[in-house]
C-alpha positions in Angstrom: 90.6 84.9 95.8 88.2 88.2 96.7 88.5 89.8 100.0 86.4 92.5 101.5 85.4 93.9 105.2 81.8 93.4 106.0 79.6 94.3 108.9 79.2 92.8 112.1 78.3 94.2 115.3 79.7 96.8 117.5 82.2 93.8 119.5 84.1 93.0 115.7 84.6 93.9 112.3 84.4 90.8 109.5 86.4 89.8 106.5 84.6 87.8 103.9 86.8 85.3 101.2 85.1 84.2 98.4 87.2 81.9 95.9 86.2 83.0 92.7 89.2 80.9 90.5 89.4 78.0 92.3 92.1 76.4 90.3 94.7 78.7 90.5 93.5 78.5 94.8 94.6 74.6 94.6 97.7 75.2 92.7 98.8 77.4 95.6 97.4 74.7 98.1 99.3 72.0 96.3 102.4 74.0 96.5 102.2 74.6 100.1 101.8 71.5 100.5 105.4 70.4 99.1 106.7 72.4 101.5 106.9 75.7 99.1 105.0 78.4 101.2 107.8 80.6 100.8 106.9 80.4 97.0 103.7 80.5 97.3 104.0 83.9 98.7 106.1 85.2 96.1 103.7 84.1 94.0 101.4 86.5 95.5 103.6 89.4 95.8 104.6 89.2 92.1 101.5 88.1 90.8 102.9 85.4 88.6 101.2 82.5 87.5 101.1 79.2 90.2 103.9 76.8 89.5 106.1 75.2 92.3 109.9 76.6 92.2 110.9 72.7 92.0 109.0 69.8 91.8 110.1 66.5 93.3 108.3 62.9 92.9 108.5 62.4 96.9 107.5 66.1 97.6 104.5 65.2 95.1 103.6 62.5 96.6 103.8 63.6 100.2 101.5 66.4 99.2 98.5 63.8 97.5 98.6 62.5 100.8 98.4 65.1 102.5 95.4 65.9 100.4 93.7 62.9 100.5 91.1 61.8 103.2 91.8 58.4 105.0 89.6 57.9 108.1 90.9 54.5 109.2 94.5 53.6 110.6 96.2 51.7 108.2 99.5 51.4 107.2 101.5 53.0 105.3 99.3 56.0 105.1 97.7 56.9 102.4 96.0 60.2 103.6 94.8 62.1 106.8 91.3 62.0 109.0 89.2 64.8 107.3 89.3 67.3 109.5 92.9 67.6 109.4 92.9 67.4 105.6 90.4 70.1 105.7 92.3 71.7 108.3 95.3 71.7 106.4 93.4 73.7 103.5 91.7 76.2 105.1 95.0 77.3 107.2 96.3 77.0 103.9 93.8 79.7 102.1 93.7 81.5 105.5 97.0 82.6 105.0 96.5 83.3 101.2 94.1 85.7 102.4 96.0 87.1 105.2 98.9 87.8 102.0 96.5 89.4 99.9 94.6 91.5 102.7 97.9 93.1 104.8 100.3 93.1 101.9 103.8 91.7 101.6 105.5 93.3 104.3 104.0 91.7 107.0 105.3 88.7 108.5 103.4 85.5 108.4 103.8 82.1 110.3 103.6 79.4 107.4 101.0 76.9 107.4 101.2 73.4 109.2 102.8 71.0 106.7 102.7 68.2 109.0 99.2 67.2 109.4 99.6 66.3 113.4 101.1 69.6 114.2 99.0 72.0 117.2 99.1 74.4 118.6 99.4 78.1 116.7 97.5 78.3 113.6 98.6 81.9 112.6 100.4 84.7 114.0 101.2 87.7 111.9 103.5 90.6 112.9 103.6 94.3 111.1 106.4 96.6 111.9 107.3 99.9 111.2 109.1 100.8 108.4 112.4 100.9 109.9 111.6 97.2 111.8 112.4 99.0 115.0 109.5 97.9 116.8 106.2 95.9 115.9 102.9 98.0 115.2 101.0 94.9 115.6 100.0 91.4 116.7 97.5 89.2 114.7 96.5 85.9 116.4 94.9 83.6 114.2 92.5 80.7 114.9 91.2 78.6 111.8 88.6 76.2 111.9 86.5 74.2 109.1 84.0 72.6 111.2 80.6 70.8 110.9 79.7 73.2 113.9 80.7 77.2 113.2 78.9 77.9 116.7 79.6 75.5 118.8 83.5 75.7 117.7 83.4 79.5 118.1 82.3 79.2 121.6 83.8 75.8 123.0 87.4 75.9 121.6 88.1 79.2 120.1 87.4 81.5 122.6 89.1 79.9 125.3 91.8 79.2 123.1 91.8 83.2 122.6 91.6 84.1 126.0 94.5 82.2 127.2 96.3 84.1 124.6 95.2 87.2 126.1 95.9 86.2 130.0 99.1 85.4 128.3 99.3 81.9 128.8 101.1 79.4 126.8 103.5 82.5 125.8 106.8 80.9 124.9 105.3 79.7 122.2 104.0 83.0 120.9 107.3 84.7 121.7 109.6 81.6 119.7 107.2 82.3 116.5 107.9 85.8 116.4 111.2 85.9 117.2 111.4 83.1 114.5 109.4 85.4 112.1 111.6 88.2 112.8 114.8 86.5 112.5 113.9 85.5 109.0 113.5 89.2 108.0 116.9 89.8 108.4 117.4 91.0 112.1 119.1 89.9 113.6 119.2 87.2 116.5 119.6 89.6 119.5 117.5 92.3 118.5 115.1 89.7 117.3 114.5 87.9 120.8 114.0 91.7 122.3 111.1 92.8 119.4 109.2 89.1 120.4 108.6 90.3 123.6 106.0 93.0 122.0 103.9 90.3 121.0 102.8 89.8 124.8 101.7 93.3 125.1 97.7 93.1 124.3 97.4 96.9 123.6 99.3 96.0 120.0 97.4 93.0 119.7 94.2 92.0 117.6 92.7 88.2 116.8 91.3 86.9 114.0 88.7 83.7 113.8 87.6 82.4 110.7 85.2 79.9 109.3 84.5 78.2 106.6 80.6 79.0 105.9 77.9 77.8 102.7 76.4 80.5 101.1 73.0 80.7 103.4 75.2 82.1 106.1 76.6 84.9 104.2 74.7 87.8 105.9 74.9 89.9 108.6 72.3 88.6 110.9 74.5 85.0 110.4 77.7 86.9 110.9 76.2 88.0 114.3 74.9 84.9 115.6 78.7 83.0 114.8 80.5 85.8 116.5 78.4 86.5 119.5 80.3 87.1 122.7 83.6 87.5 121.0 83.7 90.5 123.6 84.9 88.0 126.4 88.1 89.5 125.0 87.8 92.9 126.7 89.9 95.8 126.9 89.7 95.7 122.5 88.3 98.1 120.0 86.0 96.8 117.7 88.8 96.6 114.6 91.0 94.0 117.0 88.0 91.6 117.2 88.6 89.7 113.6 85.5 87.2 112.2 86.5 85.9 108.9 84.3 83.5 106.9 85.2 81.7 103.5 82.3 81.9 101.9 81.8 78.1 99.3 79.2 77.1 96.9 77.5 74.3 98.4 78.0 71.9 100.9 81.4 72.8 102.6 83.0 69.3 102.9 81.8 68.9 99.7 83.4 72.2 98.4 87.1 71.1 99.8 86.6 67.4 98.2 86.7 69.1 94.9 89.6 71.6 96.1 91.6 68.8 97.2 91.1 66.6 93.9 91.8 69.1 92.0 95.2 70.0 93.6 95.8 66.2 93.4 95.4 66.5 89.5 97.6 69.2 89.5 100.1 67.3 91.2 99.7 64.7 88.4 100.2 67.3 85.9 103.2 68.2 87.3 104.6 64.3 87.3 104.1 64.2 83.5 105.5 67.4 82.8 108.7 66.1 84.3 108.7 62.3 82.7 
């Protein structure tokens, strides 16, 4: 997947994702999906070629459904409501591109595996080099939605600024100190690092879309991220709008991820047998 800063305005800077290999992108999806995120991101960081560390038949199937739409409640399930199948993916590839565009020594909340989970869709810590403090606070807000706009001013901003009043911070503060244990420091000094991530002068926030190709510009970048300023007291550079750029329709475009993660779950199955 292809990365790159582009223009915006003077309130925020913009990262555009483009998917250029999109089934080595589903192999990763379908790996995160069994539960493998800490795989998938060695993956990354050693650039090897996408294949789960294990494979298991209930982990494979658990992940088809997970990929699978299923808009009425039946039992036993046999997928998710498309938005949170779509949700799923594009937290998925939103990290993917968080791994690829800050390297492999930040620290990254994992995707939601469970498709009812809420709440924090990414949070991403950089410290310095000696981990005795964090640098930085990314706050991540993911949305594949039939309305970009609408979204962007209804539930993401207000989502944002209660981050920034520091509201709902315990939650916030467990990630990172969560984050932080798992980098191997330890618990007490851990719990006394998460308090940085309430400080909003190490802070920046990140929103990103899912957008077809007639809204790749600048002049469409602008009109999706107006009034991202209602976070004041930023630079420019802490004021984040990403878009995943797709060919075609966009629900269309994650049908065809999703199926073709499914078939690589299938592959997997008959490589075992």
């Amino acid at each position: 997947m292809s990365t790159q800063t582009v223009s915006i305005d003077a309130q925020c800077i913009g990262d555009r994702w483009a998917a250029h290999d999109a089934t080595s992108l589903a192999k990763l999806i379908a790996i995160i999906a069994m539960g493998q995120a800490a795989y998938a991101a060695y993956i990354l960081r050693e650039l090897l070629p996408a294949a789960p560390a294990f494979s298991d038949a209930d982990l494979r199937q658990e992940a088809r459904v997970r990929m699978t739409v299923q808009d009425d409640a039946k039992t036993p399930r046999t997928g998710y409501p498309r938005w949170q199948r779509d949700g799923f993916i594009f937290e998925a590839i939103s990290w993917i591109a968080a791994r690829q565009v800050y390297g492999t020594e930040v620290l990254l909340k994992d995707p939601h595996v469970s498709a009812t989970s809420q709440g924090l869709d990414g949070l991403m810590i950089e410290l310095a080099d000696d981990k005795s403090k964090v640098v930085m606070t990314t706050i991540f807000e993911d949305k594949c939605t039939d309305d970009p706009r609408g979204t962007f001013l209804q539930k993401v901003i207000p989502a944002f600024l209660d981050r920034h009043k520091n509201k709902r911070s315990a939650e916030l503060v467990a990630t990172a100190s969560a984050l932080l244990r798992m980098s191997g420091i330890d618990e007490g000094a851990s719990a006394k690092l998460a308090a940085n991530v309430m400080d909003r002068k190490q802070r920046r926030y990140r929103a990103a879309f899912a957008l077809p190709k007639d809204q790749d510009s600048q002049a469409e970048r602008q009109k999706l991220f107006k009034g991202y300023d209602a976070l004041d007291g930023l630079s420019q550079d802490r004021r984040i709008g990403a878009s995943l750029i797709v060919e075609g329709k966009v629900r269309d475009w994650f049908d065809s991820l999703a199926a073709q993660a499914i078939a690589y779950l299938d592959e997997l199955e008959t490589e075992v047998a």
